[in-house]
C-alpha positions, 0 to 999 in steps of 0.5 A: 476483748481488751477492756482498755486502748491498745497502742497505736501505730506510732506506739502511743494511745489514741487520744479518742481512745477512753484513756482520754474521755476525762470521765466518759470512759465508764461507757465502754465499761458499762456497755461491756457489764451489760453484756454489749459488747460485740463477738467481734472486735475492729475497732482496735486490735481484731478480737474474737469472742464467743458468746460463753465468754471463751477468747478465740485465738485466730493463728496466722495472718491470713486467716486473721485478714480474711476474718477483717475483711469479711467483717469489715464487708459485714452482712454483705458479698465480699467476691471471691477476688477481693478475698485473694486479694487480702490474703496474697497481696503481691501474687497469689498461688496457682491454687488460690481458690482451693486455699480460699476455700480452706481458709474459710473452712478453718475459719468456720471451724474456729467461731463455732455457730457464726454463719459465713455464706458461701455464694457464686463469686463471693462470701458474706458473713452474718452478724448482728450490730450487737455482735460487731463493734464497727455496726454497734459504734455506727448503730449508736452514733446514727442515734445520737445524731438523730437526738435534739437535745444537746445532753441526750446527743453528747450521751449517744456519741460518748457510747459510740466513741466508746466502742473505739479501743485503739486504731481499726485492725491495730497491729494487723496490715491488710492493704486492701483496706486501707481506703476504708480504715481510712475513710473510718477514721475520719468517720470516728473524728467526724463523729468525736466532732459532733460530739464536742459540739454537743458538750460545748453546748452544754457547758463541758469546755473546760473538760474538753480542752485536754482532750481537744489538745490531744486530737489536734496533736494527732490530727494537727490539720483538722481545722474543726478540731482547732477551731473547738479546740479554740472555743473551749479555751475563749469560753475557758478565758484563755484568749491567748492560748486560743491565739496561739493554738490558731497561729499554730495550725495556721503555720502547719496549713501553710508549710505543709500544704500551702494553704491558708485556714478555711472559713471555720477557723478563721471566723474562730479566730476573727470572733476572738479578736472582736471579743465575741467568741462566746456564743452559744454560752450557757451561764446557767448553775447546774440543774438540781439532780434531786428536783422534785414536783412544779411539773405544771409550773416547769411546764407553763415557763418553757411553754410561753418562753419556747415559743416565738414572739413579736416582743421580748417576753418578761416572766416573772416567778415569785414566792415567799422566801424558800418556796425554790423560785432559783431551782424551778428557774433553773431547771425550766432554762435548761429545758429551753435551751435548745430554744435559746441556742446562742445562750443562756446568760444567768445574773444574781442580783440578791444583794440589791447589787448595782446595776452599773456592776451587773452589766459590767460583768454581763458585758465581759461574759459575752466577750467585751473587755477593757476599755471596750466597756463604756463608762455610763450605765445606759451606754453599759444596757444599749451596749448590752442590747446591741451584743444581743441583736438578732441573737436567741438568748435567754437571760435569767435574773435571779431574785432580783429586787426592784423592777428597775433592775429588770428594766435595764437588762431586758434585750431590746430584740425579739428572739430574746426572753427574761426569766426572773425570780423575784420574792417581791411581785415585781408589779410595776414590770408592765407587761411581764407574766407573773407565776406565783409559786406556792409551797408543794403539795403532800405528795411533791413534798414526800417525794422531795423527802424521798429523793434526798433522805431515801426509803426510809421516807416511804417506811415511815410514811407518817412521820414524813407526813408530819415531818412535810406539816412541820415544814409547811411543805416549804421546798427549803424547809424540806431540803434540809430536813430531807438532808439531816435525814440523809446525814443521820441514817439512823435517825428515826423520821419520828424523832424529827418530827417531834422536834419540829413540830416543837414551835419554839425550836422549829426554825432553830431545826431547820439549819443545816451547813448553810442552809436556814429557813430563818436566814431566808426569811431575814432577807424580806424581813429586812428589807421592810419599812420599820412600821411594816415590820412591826406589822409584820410581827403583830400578824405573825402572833395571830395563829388563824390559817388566814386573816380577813381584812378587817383583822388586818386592819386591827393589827396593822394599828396605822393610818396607812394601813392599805400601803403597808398591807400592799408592801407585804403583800409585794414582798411575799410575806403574805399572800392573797387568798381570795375573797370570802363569801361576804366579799371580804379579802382574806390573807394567809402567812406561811407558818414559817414565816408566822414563826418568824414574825412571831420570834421577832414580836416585842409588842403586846399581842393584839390576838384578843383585839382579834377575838374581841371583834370574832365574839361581836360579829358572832353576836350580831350574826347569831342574832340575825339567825333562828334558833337551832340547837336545843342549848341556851346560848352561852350568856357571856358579856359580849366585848366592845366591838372595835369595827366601825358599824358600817363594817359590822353591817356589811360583813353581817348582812348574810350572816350564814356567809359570815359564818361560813367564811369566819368556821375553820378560824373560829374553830382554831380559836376555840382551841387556842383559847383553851390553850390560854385558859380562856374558856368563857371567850371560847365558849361564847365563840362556839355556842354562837357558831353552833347555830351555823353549825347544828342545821348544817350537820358540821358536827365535827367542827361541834366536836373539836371544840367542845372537846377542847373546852372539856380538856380545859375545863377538865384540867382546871376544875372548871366544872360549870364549863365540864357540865355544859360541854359535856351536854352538847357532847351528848347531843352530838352522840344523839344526832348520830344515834348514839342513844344509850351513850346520849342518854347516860351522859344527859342523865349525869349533866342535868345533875350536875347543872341542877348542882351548878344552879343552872337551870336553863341548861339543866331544863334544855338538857332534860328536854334533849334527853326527853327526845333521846328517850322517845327513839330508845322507845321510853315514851313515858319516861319522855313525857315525865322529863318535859313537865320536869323541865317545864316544872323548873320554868323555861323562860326560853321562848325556842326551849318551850317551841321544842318542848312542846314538839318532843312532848306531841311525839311522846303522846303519840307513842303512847297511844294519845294522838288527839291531844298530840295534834292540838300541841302541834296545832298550838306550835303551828299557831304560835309559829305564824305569829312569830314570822320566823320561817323555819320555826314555822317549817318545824312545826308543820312538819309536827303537825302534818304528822299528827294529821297523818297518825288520824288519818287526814293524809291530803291535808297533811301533804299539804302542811308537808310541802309547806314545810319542805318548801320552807326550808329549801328557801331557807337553810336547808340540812337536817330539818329539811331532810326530817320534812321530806321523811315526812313527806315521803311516809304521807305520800306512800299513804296516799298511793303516791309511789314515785314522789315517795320514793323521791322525797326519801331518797332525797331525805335519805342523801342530805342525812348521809352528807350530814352523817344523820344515821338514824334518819338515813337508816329511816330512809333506806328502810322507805326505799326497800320497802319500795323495792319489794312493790317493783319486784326487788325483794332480794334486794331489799332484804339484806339492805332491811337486815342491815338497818335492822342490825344498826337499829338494835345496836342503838337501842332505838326499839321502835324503828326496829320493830318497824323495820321487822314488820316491813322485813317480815312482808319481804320473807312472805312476798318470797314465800319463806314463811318462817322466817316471816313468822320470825320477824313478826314476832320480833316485832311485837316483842320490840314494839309499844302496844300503845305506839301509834306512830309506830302502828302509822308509820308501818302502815304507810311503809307497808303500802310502798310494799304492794306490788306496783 
């Protein structure tokens, strides 16, 4: 089959043909490539092809009009007599039917597998739409009519036009048919029209107008083709050449047929001459063809804007600069187009540009001209709102400025809708719906990085991840690092990354042609009162994720404070984040935007102001709180607090919710300040919220910051802060069971602090190291170090609390669990006087032990569920999870099954949340132990093995010789005796003789053993 237009009757190309589709003749292309092109061809010269591809070459007419005939009729019974007739028009021979049946013979012949039936008074040939042109173009064009969209309908009709490579039959005369071609051909124009009405719909006039041209050439009395033809020349600004083509036709009507225009053009024409032709009009930019993510968003826009409404609705998109407000505006009007079918009119109103101005050209847009566009700008809006009386348009203000630019182009009917994109929130538009657009998540901002820069995204995944940080995952930022990428093909992710992640330098990488980051953010800049900026820029030297009130007000420094917050606030230069757990607002400035103010900051830092007050309220909230880490508090000299005292006393009045709202920024600062070299602020900072921390199990956060204060302290020879941080590294590495590594580094600390002259860290790290010891079974060298630490004079009153706890558990192991009570007894007394709750809660937990280990179970459960009750009104987290391990051990004594198996798996859960390994592995062995009483040993027994394993890795030989005491009972109770003897033995090997809460504890454990 020919893959261009053949010539027509008159010897020229048809102008329907591809030769004339101005870009859409790719379809026949495409559908031919992907092998859907028809065996058969009518729409043009009549081809044949078989299915390897071979051209059929048909000889003599009548066999090539009785081929046309059969598949002009195709699928159906064409009789014998219309095929006599196709073949001998003027008088067929005495033998007709015997050189019918020839015919039809050699046709067969020559297309191989095609069926052709043979019937009483017919024949029918049986083909496929994909096999014939004529079905495949009908076929194609059903479906576009079918589409509602206007681009996917203008899609379907293009292909089924497509199909068309000249006249049906062209160079083939078979008068029986000239009805049909005929009625086809103004099939294909009916078809073509549709077609253009779907490309006028979106937008193509100015492509269609040469196509048109040609068509009514061909066609000069098709009136629909002259009255598109007409609109595409208005939409293009071309009045006049829409007259002519109108005074043009009207004459051809009247001398050939003496009749005047029908309605169709004439309404063309009249709406031509009262200036309102260019409806539907789309104004819209493109949609992005590399929109990526606001599914939500896009989805919430066309769903309140595509729905009826008694009023005229207003939504407002605002964002800080760069966030894509225009593109997500954009691509959520082309989705609604098919709601607004007169049309979409689009304004930029960046610039702060005259509104007088803005509805001039609104006005010309819809047809309006000249003289006709009144003077005054009101006259200018009521004329604009009368154009759009009962009209469905959808006019879209892109970032607009002020409210009252909105106000004047809002339509004054229902059927209309406003979307507007704003970098302000507009709030004194009344009644507008308000979307705030944020920057993408991680994974819309790798799948914009994809779409512009390519697998190269996905391959060097981490680096796009750092790449997307650097970016804040701003759309804008990502844009044109997404498009560097795509211009540089070889240009490693990683390499980018590190230029961006260069502050100094990031906004001076985020340009690319004319595109900036920086120029963006100018805009809103500029547009700020001068004590707002200034503002502006003391904020952006503040690196905290978000900013509490307060702190705002430090450094907005001015009387009015509020209206200058409100005024950035308004200009999506800082955003609401919501209110803290102390009820505070807090605030957050985008790190491109922070980057910004920061270039542009002159003054004075007011950051340490900032740490200043942060150190104060620690302070004061610490105070408000019990003592929890086995460390002194940092004694640095607590700056002058620059709140007033009745905002000190609000925000501190829960100060665990101070804490908890104040962590992830205390933290940054931590590591700012070593940054800066200001260790003892950092330091004061970190040893406040640890006794946040510590209870809580937020070990990580313990971590990062004592981890940056050692780097710090490492570099500058800072060896007091190296000492210190170092040991509350170790008790970290302890709490998680780390007891080797613990134990070393107390060791070198406490040496170093005795160097240092610091006792009381010396003594609180000795007795911390005392306690590593008792779970690396070394009771005796424990009790040693507590009267070291004693010997050196603890004055702390919470140091001499827990000395006296580590020293009752230190006896018990070694066999002396009379004097190991009456230390507990004596915690229990000094602790009910002291009031302090979870003082108190420890120490019954120590002493409900050592009634426990002398045999006194139901006093213990008692001192036990005191405890636990104690800290569940308190603070909860690891002391509760040590109360409840108690718990759970007295009442497997006591034959209590279902509560001990409760209060450990409760223990057991809050260890885990807190990454306690120790105590979680405690637990589990508990609950194992219980399996094997219900029957579940071979459950039991590879979860005993596994804490069995984690145990010896920690070096704590005491809980693994329990915990081969209970697995020995498992091997028994499943009759594998050597394997019992084997953990027998292991146990004695790993145990302490003399290990009385070892000897207990096993015993209780054992019980939960017993078959239930």
């Amino acid at each position: 089959m020919a893959t261009g237009s053949g010539p027509t009757r008159s010897g020229q190309r048809s102008p329907l043909g591809p030769n004339h589709v101005n870009g859409h003749e790719l379809s026949y292309l495409v559908a031919r490539v992907a092998g859907l092109m028809a065996n058969f061809g009518v729409l043009g010269p009549l081809t044949v092809q078989r299915a390897t591809g071979e051209w059929v070459t048909l000889r003599g007419d009548r066999q090539r009009s009785l081929l046309a005939v059969l598949l002009f009729h195709a699928n159906q019974h064409v009789p014998v007599g219309r095929l006599v007739e196709a073949l001998w028009p003027d008088l067929p021979p005495k033998s007709y039917l015997s050189n019918l049946q020839t015919y039809v013979s050699r046709l067969r012949e020559r297309l191989g597998d095609v069926t052709i039936e043979h019937a009483a008074h017919g024949y029918r040939l049986l083909v496929g739409s994909e096999e014939l042109d004529l079905l495949a173009f009908r076929e194609t064009a059903a479906a576009g009519r079918r589409a509602t969209d206007p681009a996917e309908r203008a899609t379907w009709l293009r292909q089924a036009l497509g199909w068309w490579r000249d006249h049906a039959l062209a160079e083939l005369d078979v008068p029986v048919l000239d009805a049909e071609l005929a009625k086809l051909a103004a099939e294909r124009l009916a078809v073509f029209g549709d077609c253009v009405d779907a490309e006028l719909a979106i937008g193509r006039h100015s492509e269609l107008i040469g196509e048109l041209t040609a068509t009514l050439a061909e066609h000069p009395l098709a009136e629909r083709t002259a009255a598109q033809l007409m609109l595409a020349l208005r939409l293009a600004g071309r009045q006049t050449d829409a007259l002519e083509v109108y005074q043009r036709v009207r004459t051809t009507l009247v001398g050939e047929l003496g009749i005047e225009p029908g309605a169709e053009l004439r309404q063309a024409h009249a709406a031509i001459l009262q200036g309102d032709g260019d409806w539907p009009l789309c104004q819209l930019p493109p949609d992005l063809p590399d929109f990526a993510g606001r599914d939500a968003e896009v989805t919430e826009l066309t769903t309140v804007l595509g729905k009826s409404h008694d009023t005229v609705p207003v939504v407002v998109v605002s964002g800080e600069p760069g966030v894509g407000k225009s593109a997500l505006a954009v691509r959520a009007a082309h989705r609604l187009r098919d709601a607004y079918p007169d049309g979409q009119l689009y304004v930029s109103l960046s610039g702060a540009r005259d509104i007088a101005e803005v509805l001039a050209d609104l006005l010309r847009g819809i047809g309006v001209t000249g003289p006709a566009i009144p003077d005054d700008p009101a006259a200018r809006a009521a004329a604009f709102r009368g154009r759009l009386t009962g009209r469905r348009v959808l006019v879209v203000l892109d970032d607009a400025t002020e409210p009252t630019q909105v106000r004047a182009l809002i339509p004054g009917t229902p059927g209309c809708a406003v979307l507007v994109t704003s970098r302000r929130r507009l709030s004194g538009l009344a009644g507008a719906r308000r979307v705030a657009l944020g920057p993408f998540d991680g994974v819309e901002a790798r799948e914009l990085l994809g779409r512009l820069a390519g697998s190269r995204v996905h391959d060097e995944s981490p680096a796009a991840a750092r790449i997307a940080d650097a970016c804040g995952n701003l759309p804008l930022a990502l844009r044109i690092a997404g498009t560097r990428l795509a211009l540089r093909p070889h240009l490693r992710l990683s390499a980018l990354a590190e230029r961006l992640e260069d502050e100094v330098r990031r906004l001076d990488e985020l340009a690319v042609s004319d595109l900036q980051v920086r120029g963006s953010i100018a805009l809103s800049f500029e547009a700020l009162r001068p004590v707002t900026r200034a503002a502006f820029c003391a904020i952006g030297q503040v690196r905290d994720r978000d900013l509490p009130g307060w702190a705002l007000g430090i450094l907005i420094d001015d009387p009015d404070a509020d209206a200058v917050l409100e005024e950035l606030v308004e200009a999506s230069l800082l955003e609401p984040v919501g209110a803290d757990r102390t009820g505070e607002p807090r605030y957050r400035m985008h790190d491109l935007i922070r980057v910004f103010a920061a270039e542009h900051a002159t003054g004075r830092s007011s950051a340490l102001s900032i740490v200043h007050a942060t150190i104060a309220l620690a302070d004061t909230a610490a105070r408000r709180l019990p003592r929890s880490v086995p460390m002194p508090l940092p004694d640095k000299e607590i700056p002058p607090q620059p709140l007033g005292a009745e905002v000190v006393a609000r925000l501190t009045a829960d100060p665990r919710a101070w804490f908890e709202a104040a962590r992830p920024n205390i933290v940054h600062s931590v590591r700012a300040l070593c940054e800066h070299g200001w260790r003892s602020e950092a330091l004061a900072l970190l040893g406040r919220l640890s006794i946040h921390l510590w209870p809580h199990g937020y070990y990580a956060d313990m971590r990062t910051g004592y981890e940056a204060l050692r780097e710090s302290a490492l570099a500058d020879g800072d060896k007091r802060v190296l000492a210190l941080a170092d040991a509350n590294l170790a008790l970290l590495s302890h709490a998680r069971g780390r007891y080797e590594e613990a134990a070393m580094e107390y060791r070198r600390c406490a040496a170093e602090l005795a160097r240092l002259g610091d006792v009381a860290a010396q003594s609180w790290t000795l007795i911390n190291l005392a306690d590593c010891l008792i779970g690396l079974g070394a009771p005796a060298e424990s009790l040693a170090l507590i009267d070291e630490a004693t010997e050196l004079g603890i004055t702390d009153p919470y140091a001499e609390f827990v000395a006296l706890r580590t020293k009752s558990s230190a006896l018990a192991r070694l066999g002396r669990p009379y004097e190991s009570a009456a230390l507990d007894a004596d915690s229990v007394a000094r602790a009910r006087e002291t009031g302090e709750p979870r003082q108190l809660a420890l120490a019954l937990q120590g002493f409900s032990w050592s009634l426990a280990l002398d045999g006194k179970l139901d006093r213990a459960r008692e001192l036990s569920e005191e405890s636990v009750l104690l800290l569940r009104e308190g603070e909860g987290g690891s002391a509760l999870a040590k109360s409840l391990r108690t718990l759970g051990a007295i009442h497997a004594g006591l034959g209590q099954r279902r509560q001990s198996v409760a209060a450990y798996e409760e223990a057991r859960n809050l260890a885990r949340e807190l990454n306690e390994r120790p105590r979680e592995l405690s637990c589990a062995r508990a609950i194992a132990a219980s399996w094997i009483g219900e029957g579940r040993t071979a459950e039991a027994i590879p979860l005993l093995r596994g804490c069995l394993r984690e145990f010896q890795e920690m070096r704590s030989l005491p809980s693994a010789a329990i915990t081969s005491r209970i697995l020995a009972k498992a091997y028994e109770k499943t009759g594998n005796a050597a394997d019992a003897r084997v953990a027998r033995d292991d146990a004695d090997r790993l145990g302490h003789p003399l290990d009385a809460n070892a000897a207990t504890l096993t015993g209780l454990l054992l019980k939960l053993t017993d078959q239930a």
